[in-house]
C-alpha positions in Angstrom: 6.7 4.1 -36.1 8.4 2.6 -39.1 5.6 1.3 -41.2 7.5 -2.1 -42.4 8.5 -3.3 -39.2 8.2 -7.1 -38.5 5.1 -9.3 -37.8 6.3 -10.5 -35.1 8.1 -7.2 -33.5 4.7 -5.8 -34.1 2.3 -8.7 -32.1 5.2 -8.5 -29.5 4.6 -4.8 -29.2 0.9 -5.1 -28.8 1.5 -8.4 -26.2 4.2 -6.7 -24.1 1.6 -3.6 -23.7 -1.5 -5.8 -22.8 1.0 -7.1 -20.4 2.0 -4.3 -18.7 -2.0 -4.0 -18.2 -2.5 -0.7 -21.3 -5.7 -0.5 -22.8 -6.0 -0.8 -26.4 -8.0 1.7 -28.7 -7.4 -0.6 -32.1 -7.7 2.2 -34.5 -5.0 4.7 -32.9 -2.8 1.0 -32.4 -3.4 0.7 -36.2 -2.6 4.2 -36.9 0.8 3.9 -34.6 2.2 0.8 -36.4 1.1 1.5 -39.7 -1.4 -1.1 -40.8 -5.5 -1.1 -40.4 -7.7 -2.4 -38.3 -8.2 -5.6 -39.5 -4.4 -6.9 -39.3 -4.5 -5.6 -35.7 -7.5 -7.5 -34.9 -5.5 -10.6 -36.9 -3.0 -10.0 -34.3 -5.3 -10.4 -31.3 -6.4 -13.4 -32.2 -3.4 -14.8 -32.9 -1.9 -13.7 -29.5 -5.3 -15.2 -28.0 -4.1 -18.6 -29.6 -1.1 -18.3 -28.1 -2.5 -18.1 -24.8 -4.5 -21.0 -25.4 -1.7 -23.0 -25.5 0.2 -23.3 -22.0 -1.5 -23.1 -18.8 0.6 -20.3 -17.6 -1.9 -18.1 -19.4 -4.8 -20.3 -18.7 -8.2 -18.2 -19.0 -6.4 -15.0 -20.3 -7.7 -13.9 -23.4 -7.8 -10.0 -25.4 -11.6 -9.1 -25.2 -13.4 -5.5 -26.1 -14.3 -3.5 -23.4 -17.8 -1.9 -24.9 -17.9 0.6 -21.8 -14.6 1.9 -22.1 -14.0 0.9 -26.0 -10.9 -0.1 -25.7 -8.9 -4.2 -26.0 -7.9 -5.4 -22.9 -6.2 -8.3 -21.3 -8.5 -10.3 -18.6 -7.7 -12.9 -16.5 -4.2 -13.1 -16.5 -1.5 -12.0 -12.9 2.2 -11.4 -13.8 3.7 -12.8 -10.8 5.8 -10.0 -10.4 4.4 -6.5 -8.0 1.2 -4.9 -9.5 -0.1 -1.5 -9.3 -1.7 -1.0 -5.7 1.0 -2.8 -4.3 3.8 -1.3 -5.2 2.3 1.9 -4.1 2.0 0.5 -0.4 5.6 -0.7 -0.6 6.5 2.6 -1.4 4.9 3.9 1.0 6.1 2.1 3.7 9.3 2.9 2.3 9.0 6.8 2.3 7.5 6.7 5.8 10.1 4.6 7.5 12.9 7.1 6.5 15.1 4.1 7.1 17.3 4.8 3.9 19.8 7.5 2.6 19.5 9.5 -0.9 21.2 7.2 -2.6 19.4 4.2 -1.8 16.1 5.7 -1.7 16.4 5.0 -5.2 14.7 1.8 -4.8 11.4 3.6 -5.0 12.5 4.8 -9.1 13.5 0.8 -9.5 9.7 -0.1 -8.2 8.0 2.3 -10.3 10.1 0.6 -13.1 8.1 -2.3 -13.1 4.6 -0.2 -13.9 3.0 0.8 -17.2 3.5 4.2 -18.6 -0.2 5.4 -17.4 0.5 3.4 -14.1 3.5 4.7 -13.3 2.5 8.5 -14.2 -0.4 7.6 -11.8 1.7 6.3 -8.6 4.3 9.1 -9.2 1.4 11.7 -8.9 0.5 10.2 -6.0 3.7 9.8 -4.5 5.4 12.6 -5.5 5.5 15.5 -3.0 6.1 12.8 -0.5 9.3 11.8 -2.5 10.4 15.5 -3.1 10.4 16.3 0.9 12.1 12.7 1.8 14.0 13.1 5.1 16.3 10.3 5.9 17.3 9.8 9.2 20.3 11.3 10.3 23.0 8.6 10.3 23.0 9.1 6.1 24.9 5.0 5.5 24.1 2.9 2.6 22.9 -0.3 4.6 21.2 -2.4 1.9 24.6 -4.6 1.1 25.4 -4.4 4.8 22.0 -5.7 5.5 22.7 -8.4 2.9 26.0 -9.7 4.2 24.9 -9.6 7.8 22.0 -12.1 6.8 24.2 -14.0 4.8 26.4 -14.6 8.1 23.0 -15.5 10.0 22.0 -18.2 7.5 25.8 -19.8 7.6 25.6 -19.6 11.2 29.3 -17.2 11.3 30.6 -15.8 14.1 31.6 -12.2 14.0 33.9 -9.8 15.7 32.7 -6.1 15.0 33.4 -2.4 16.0 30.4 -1.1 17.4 29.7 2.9 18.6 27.5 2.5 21.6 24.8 5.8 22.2 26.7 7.3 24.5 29.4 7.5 21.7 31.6 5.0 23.3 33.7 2.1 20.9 33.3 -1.6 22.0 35.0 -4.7 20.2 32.1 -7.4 20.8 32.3 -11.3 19.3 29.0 -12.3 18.5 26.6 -14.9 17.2 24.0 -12.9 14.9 20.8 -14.3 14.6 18.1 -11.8 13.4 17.8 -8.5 11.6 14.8 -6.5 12.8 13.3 -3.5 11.4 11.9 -0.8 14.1 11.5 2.8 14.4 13.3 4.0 11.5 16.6 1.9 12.4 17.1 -1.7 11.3 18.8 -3.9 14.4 21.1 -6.6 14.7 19.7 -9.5 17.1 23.2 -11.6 18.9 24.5 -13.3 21.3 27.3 -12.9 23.3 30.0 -15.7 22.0 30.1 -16.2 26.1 26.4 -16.7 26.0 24.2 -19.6 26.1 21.4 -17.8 23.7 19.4 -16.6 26.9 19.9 -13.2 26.7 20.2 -11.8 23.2 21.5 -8.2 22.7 20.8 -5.7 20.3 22.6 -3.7 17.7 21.9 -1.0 15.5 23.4 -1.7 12.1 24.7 1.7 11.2 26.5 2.0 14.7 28.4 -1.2 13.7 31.5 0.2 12.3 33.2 -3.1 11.1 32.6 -6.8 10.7 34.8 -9.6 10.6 34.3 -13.1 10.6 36.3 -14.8 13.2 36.8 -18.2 11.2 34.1 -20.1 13.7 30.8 -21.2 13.6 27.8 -22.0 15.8 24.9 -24.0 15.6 21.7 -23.2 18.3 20.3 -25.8 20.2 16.5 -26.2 18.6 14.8 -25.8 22.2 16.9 -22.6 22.3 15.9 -21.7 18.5 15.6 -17.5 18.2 12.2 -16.6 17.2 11.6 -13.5 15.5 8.2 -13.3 15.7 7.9 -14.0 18.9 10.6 -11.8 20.0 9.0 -8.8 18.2 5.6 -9.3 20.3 7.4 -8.3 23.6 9.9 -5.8 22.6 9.3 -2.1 22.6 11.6 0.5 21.0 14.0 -2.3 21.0 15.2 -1.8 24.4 15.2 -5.4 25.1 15.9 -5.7 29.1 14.3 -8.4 31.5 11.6 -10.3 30.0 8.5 -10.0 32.7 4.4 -10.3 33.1 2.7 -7.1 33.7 -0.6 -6.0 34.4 -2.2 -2.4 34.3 -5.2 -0.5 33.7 -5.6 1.8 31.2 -8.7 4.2 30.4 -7.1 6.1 27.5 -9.4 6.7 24.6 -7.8 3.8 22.2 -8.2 -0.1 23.7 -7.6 -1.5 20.5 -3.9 0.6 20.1 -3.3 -1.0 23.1 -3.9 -4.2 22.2 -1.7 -3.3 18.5 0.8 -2.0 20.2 1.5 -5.0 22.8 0.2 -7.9 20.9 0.9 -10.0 23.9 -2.0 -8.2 25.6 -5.0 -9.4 26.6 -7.9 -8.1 28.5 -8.9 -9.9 31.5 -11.5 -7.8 32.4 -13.5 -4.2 31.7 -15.0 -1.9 35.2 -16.8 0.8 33.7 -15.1 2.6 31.1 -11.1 1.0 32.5 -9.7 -1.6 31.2 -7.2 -4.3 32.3 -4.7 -5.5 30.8 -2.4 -8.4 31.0 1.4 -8.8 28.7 4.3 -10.5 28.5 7.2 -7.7 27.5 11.0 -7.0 27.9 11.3 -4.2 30.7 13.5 -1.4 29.2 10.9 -0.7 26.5 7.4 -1.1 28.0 8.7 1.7 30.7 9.2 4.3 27.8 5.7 2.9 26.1 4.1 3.0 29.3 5.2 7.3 30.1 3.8 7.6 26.6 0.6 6.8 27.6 0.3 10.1 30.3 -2.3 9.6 33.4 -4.2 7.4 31.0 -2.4 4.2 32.7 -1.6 2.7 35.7 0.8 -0.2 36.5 -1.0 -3.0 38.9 1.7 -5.5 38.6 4.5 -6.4 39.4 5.5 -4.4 41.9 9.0 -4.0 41.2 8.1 -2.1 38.0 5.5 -0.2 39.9 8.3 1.1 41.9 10.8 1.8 38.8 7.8 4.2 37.3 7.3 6.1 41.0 11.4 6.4 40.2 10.8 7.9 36.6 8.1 10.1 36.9 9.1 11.2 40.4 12.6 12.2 38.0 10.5 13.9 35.8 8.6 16.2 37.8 11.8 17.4 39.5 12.9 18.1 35.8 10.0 20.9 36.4 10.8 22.3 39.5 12.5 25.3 39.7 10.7 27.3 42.6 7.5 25.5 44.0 6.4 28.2 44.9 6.1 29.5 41.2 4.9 26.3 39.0 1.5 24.6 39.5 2.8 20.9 39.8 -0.9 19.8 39.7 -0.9 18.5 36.2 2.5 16.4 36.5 1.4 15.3 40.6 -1.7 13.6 38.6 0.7 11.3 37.1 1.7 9.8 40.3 -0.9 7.5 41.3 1.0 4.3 42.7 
C-alpha cells in the first residue's frame, strides 16, 4: 500500500474493516499502510472519539483482545444482515429450489455484505450445496414478477391473466389478487374471482401465469371480509385449498409434535395409551394428500363425509396394485383400510 496515502483514507480504512467485524493485529496494520505502531494506535483513539460522539455508536469502542491479541470493535450492530444470519437465509434459499440459475444469484449478492474472512467462511460452508443447486423445473425469472404482482395487491388492481392450468389447459381469468404465498418450492398467487364475494379465494401458481394485465378497475375488501395470510396458511396443505372443514383423527405414528407443526390448527383433545387425538380446522383437497402421507399411522374419526372420501382413495390405490389376486399379498395395503 502506498506509504503517503491520506490521514483520513487511512483511519477510514482501519474503521470500514472494524466495521465489517476484521480483527486487527496493529503491527501487520502498521506494516500494511506504512506507518508504526504508535500512529495506528493514534488512529484508534481517534476513531474511539468519534464514536463517542453520536448515539448511533453509543457504547462501541476499539479495545485489545489479550486472548486473541488482536483490536477489535465491541458493542456496536450494523443494522444491516450479520454473519449467522445470512447463512440461514441462504440456506433457506438453496433448499427451497424456488429460483432459476440466474436469480440464484442472490445468494453471491448476500455474501456481498460479509467480511473477507466471513465470507471465505459461509462460502466453505455453503459451497457444495451451491455447486449441485437444482432448480425446479419450470426455469422463470419470478423475482420482478413477484414484485409487480404485489405492487397490484397493495393498489388494490384488478387483473386479467393467462393462466396454464396442470392439466396443460389455457384459461383467461379476471381476478382480485390478494396474497402471494410461498409453499413447496412454488410461490402462489391468492384471488378472487371478480364474480366473487371474497368467500372462496383461488389459487395460482406464479410461473403458470402466462400474462397479466390490469383491467383499468379497482377493488376495495370489506374489513370483516379482510384476507388473512396467516391465518390462511394454518389450514392449507400443499395449497390445494378446497372446502374449509373440522376434522378429527387419531394418529399413533412415531412424531406427535410433526403433527402438531404440520397442522398448526391442531390440538390434542385427548391421549389413550400410546394414540393420540387430534382435532384441526383445514381446507379438504390438501389434508387428504397429508393425511395418505401418514400410512396406517392415522385414522380419520370425523366427519364422516371425509371418512368416506379416504375409503374412496385408498380403496383407488390398492386396485392400482392388483393385477392377479391370486399373485400379490394385499395384506400390507388391506391394513390401510380401517374405516
Amino acid at each position: 500500500m502506498n506509504d503517503k496515502i491520506s490521514k483520513w483514507y487511512r483511519i477510514l480504512y482501519i474503521y470500514n474493516k472494524l466495521i465489517d467485524g476484521e480483527e486487527l493485529d496493529k503491527s501487520s496494520l502498521a506494516i500494511d499502510l506504512g506507518i508504526d505502531e504508535r500512529t495506528i494506535q493514534r488512529d484508534f483513539s481517534n476513531i474511539n472519539d468519534f464514536f463517542s460522539m453520536y448515539d448511533k455508536y453509543k457504547n462501541a469502542e476499539i479495545i485489545y483482545d489479550r486472548k486473541r491479541e488482536k483490536h477489535k470493535l465491541i458493542n456496536y450492530t450494523k443494522n444491516n444482515l450479520v454473519k449467522n444470519e445470512i447463512l440461514v437465509i441462504i440456506k433457506i434459499l438453496l433448499e427451497s429450489r424456488a429460483f432459476n440459475d440466474e436469480e440464484i444469484a442472490i445468494v453471491k449478492k448476500l455474501l456481498n455484505n460479509l467480511s473477507t474472512n466471513d465470507k471465505r467462511y459461509v462460502e466453505e460452508i455453503i459451497g457444495n450445496e451451491l455447486f449441485n443447486y437444482t432448480p425446479v423445473d419450470h426455469n422463470q425469472c419470478l423475482i420482478d414478477k413477484i414484485w409487480d404482482l404485489s405492487q397490484h395487491i397493495i393498489q388494490g388492481n384488478e387483473l386479467e391473466i393467462n393462466y396454464i392450468k396442470m392439466n396443460q389447459t389455457k384459461v383467461n381469468r379476471i381476478i382480485k389478487p390478494v396474497s402471494i404465498i410461498f409453499s413447496e418450492y412454488y410461490f402462489y398467487l391468492i384471488a378472487f374471482l371478480k364474480e366473487n364475494d371474497f368467500t372462496e379465494p383461488i389459487i395460482y401458481r406464479i410461473d403458470r401465469i402466462e400474462s397479466i394485465i390490469t383491467t383499468g378497475e379497482r377493488f376495495k375488501i370489506p374489513e370483516t371480509k379482510r384476507f388473512k395470510d396467516g391465518e390462511f396458511r394454518k389450514r392449507i396443505q400443499f395449497m390445494h385449498a378446497g372446502k374449509l372443514m373440522k376434522i378429527k383423527f387419531e394418529f399413533w405414528g412415531p412424531s406427535i409434535e410433526a403433527v402438531l407443526d404440520r397442522l398448526p390448527t391442531s390440538k390434542i383433545i385427548e391421549k389413550v395409551n400410546e394414540k393420540y387425538i387430534v382435532e384441526a380446522e383445514v381446507y379438504g383437497k390438501g389434508i387428504k394428500m397429508w393425511i395418505l402421507s401418514q400410512g396406517d399411522k392415522l385414522k380419520v374419526l370425523e366427519p364422516e363425509e371425509l371418512k368416506e372420501e379416504m375409503l374412496k382413495e385408498i380403496e383407488g390405490m390398492r386396485r392400482n396394485y392388483i393385477k392377479n389376486e391370486n399373485t400379490y399379498n394385499l395384506n400390507s395395503i388391506n391394513s390401510l383400510v380401517k374405516y
